[in-house]
KEKE-404905 format. One record per residue: residue number from 0; residue in three letters; x, z, y of N, C-alpha, C in turn. Coordinates in steps of 0.05 Angstrom, whole numbers, plus 5000, padded with zeros to 4 digits. Example, Ala and Ser with C-alpha at 12.3 -4.5 7.8 and 13.67 -1.06 7.14 Angstrom:
# residues 2
num residuo n_east n_up n_north ca_east ca_up ca_north c_east c_up c_north
0 ala 5264 5156 4886 5246 5156 4910 5264 5156 4934
1 ser 5257 5142 4955 5273 5143 4979 5258 5157 5001
***
This chain:
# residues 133
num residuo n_east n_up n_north ca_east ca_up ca_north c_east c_up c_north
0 unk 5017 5000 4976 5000 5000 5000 5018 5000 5025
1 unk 5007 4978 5040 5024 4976 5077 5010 4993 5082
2 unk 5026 5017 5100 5024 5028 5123 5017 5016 5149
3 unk 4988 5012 5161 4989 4995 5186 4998 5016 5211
4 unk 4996 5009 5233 5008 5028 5256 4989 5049 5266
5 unk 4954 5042 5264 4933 5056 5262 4937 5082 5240
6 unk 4934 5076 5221 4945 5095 5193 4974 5112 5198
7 unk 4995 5100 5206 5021 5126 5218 5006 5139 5236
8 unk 4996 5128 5262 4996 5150 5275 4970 5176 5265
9 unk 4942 5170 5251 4938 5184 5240 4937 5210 5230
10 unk 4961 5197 5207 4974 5210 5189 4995 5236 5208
11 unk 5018 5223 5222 5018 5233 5248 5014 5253 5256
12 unk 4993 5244 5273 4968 5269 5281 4965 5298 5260
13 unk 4956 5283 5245 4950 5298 5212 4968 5317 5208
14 unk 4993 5307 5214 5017 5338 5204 5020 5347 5231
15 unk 5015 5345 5253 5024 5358 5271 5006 5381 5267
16 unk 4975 5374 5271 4960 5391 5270 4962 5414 5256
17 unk 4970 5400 5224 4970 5420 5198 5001 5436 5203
18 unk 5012 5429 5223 5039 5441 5226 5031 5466 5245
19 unk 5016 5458 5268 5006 5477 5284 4985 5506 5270
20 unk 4974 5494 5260 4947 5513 5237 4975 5530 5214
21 unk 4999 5517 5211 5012 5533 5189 5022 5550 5210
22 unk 5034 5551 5232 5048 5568 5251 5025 5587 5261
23 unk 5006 5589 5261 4981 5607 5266 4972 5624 5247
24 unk 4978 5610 5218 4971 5629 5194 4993 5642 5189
25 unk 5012 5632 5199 5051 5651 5188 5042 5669 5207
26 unk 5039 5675 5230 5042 5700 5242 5004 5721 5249
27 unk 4998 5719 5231 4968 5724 5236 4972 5746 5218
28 unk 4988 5771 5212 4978 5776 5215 4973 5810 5224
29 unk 4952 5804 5245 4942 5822 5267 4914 5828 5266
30 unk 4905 5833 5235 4879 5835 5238 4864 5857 5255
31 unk 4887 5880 5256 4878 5904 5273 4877 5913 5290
32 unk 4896 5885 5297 4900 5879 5331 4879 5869 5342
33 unk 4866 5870 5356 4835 5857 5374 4851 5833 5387
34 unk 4863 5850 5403 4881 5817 5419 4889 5797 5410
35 unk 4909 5809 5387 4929 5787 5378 4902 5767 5352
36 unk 4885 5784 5347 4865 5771 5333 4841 5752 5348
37 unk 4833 5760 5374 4823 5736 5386 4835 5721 5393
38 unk 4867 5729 5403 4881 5703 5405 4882 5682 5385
39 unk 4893 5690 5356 4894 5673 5344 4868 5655 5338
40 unk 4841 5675 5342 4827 5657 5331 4817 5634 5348
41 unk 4818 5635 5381 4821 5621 5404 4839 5596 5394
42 unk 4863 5602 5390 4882 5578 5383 4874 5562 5365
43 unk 4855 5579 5341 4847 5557 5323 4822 5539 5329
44 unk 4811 5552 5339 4781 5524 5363 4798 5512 5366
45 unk 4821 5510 5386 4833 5497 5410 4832 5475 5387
46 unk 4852 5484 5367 4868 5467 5347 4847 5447 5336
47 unk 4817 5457 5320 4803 5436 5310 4788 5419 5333
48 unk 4793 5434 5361 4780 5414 5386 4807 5391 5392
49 unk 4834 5387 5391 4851 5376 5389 4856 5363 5366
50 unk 4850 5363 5349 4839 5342 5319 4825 5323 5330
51 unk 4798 5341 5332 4781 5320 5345 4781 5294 5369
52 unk 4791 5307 5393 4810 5293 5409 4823 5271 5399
53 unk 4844 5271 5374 4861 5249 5367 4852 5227 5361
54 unk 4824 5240 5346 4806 5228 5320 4789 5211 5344
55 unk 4781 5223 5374 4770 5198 5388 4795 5182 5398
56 unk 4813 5188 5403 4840 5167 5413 4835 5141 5399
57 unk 4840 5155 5364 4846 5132 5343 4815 5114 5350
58 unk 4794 5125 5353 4764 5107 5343 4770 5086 5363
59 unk 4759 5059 5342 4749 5038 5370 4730 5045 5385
60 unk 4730 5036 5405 4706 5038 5439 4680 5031 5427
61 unk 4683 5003 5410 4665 5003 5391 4644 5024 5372
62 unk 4660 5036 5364 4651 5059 5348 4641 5084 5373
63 unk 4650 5085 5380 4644 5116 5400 4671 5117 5408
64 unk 4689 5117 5408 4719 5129 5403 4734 5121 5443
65 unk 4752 5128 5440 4769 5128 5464 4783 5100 5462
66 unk 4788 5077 5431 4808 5057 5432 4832 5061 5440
67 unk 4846 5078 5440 4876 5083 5438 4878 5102 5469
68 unk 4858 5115 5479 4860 5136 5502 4842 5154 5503
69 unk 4851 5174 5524 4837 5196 5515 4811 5203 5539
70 unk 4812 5179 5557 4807 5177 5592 4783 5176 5583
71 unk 4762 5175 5576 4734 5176 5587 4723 5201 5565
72 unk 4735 5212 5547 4725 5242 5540 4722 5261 5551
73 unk 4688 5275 5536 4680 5299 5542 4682 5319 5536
74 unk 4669 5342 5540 4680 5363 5522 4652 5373 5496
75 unk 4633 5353 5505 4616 5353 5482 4629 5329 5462
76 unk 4638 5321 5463 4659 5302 5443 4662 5316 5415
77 unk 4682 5348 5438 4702 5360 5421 4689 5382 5404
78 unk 4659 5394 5423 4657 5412 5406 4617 5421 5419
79 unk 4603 5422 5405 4575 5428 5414 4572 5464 5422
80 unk 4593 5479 5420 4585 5501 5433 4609 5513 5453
81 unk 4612 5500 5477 4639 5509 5494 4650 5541 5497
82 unk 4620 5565 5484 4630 5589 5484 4619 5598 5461
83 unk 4641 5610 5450 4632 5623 5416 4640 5646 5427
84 unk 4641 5662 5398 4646 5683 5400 4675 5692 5397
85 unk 4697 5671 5395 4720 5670 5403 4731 5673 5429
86 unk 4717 5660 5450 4719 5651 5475 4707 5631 5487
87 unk 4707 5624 5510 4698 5602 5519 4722 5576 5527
88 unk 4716 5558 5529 4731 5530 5526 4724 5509 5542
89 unk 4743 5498 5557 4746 5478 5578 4756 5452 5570
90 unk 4745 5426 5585 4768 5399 5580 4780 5407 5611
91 unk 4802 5405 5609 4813 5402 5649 4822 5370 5654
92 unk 4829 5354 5635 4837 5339 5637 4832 5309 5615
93 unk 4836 5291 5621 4835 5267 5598 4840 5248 5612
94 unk 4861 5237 5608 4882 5222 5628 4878 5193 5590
95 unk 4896 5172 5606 4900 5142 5574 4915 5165 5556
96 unk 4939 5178 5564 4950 5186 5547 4952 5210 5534
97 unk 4943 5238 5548 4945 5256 5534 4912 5270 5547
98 unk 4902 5289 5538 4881 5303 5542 4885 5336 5544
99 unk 4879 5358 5569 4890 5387 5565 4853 5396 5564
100 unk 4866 5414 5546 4843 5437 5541 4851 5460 5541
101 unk 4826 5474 5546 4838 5511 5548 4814 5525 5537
102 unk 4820 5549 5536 4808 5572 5524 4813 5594 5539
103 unk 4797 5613 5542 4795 5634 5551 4785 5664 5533
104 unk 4797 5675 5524 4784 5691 5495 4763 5717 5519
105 unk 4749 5739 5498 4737 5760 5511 4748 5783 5518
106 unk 4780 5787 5492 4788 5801 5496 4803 5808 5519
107 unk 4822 5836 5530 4827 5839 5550 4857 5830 5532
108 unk 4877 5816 5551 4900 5810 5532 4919 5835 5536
109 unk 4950 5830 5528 4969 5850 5532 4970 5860 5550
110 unk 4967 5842 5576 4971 5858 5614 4948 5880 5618
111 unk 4923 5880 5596 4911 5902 5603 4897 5898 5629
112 unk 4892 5881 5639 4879 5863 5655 4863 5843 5660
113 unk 4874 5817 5644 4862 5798 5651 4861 5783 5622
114 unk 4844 5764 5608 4834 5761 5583 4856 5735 5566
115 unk 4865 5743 5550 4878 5723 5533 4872 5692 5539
116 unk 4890 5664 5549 4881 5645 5552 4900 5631 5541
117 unk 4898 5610 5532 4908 5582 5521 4905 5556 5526
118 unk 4926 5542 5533 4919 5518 5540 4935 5492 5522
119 unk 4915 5477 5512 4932 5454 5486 4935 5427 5505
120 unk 4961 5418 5506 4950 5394 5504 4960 5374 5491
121 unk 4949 5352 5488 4945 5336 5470 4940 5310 5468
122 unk 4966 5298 5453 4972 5266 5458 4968 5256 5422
123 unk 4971 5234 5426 4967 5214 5410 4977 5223 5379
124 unk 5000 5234 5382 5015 5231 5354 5030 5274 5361
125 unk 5016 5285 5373 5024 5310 5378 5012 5332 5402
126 unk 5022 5356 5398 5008 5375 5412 5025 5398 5433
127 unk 5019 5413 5447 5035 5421 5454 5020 5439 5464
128 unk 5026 5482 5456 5004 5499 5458 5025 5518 5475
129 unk 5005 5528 5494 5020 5546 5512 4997 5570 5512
130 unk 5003 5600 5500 4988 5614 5510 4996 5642 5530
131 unk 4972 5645 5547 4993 5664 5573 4970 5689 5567
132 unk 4983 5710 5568 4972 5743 5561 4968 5744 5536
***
């Protein structure tokens, strides 16, 4: 079987994600932690809302999809409930090439102040997660 260029990046996608989801389950674990436990579970929305994301990159325009960008996505795209009981969740951005999203969890984070937040963002063939408190 040929590999077409549709199918690498994919695939691609595919391990980044599952690379990101393994670095979340290696350090998880904080079940007794409230913080470190909404955090993680915040990162993991982000993560299946950044799947999703890729998965409209790859679709043709045809289909529903973005055709190789990420510029006219919503954030009902990514996910039908923007606040769970993890947190609530933003698109800030969706540019041709990459798309940022964030999260905001309930908990109060480490500063004892202000609430655990995360922000992914997210290109074609990878991701890139920053979380602050």
């Amino acid at each position: 079987m040929e590999w077409s260029n549709g199918m690498m990046r994919t695939w691609n996608s595919f391990v980044a994600v599952c690379a990101l989801a393994l670095l979340i389950s290696t350090v998880s674990g904080f079940a007794d932690d409230p913080v470190a436990a909404n955090r993680e579970a915040l990162v993991k929305c982000l993560v299946k809302m950044a799947a999703r994301a890729q998965e409209y990159y790859l679709t043709p325009t045809s289909e529903g999809g973005g055709g190789g960008s990420f510029a006219n996505m919503i954030l009902g795209y990514l996910t039908t409930w923007p606040v769970t009981a993890e947190g609530s969740f933003v698109l800030y951005s969706a540019t041709a090439t990459s798309t940022v999203l964030g999260g905001t969890g309930f908990e109060t984070g480490f500063d004892g102040s202000s609430p655990t937040q995360a922000v992914l963002t997210v290109y074609a063939d990878s991701v890139t997660l920053v979380i602050t408190n």
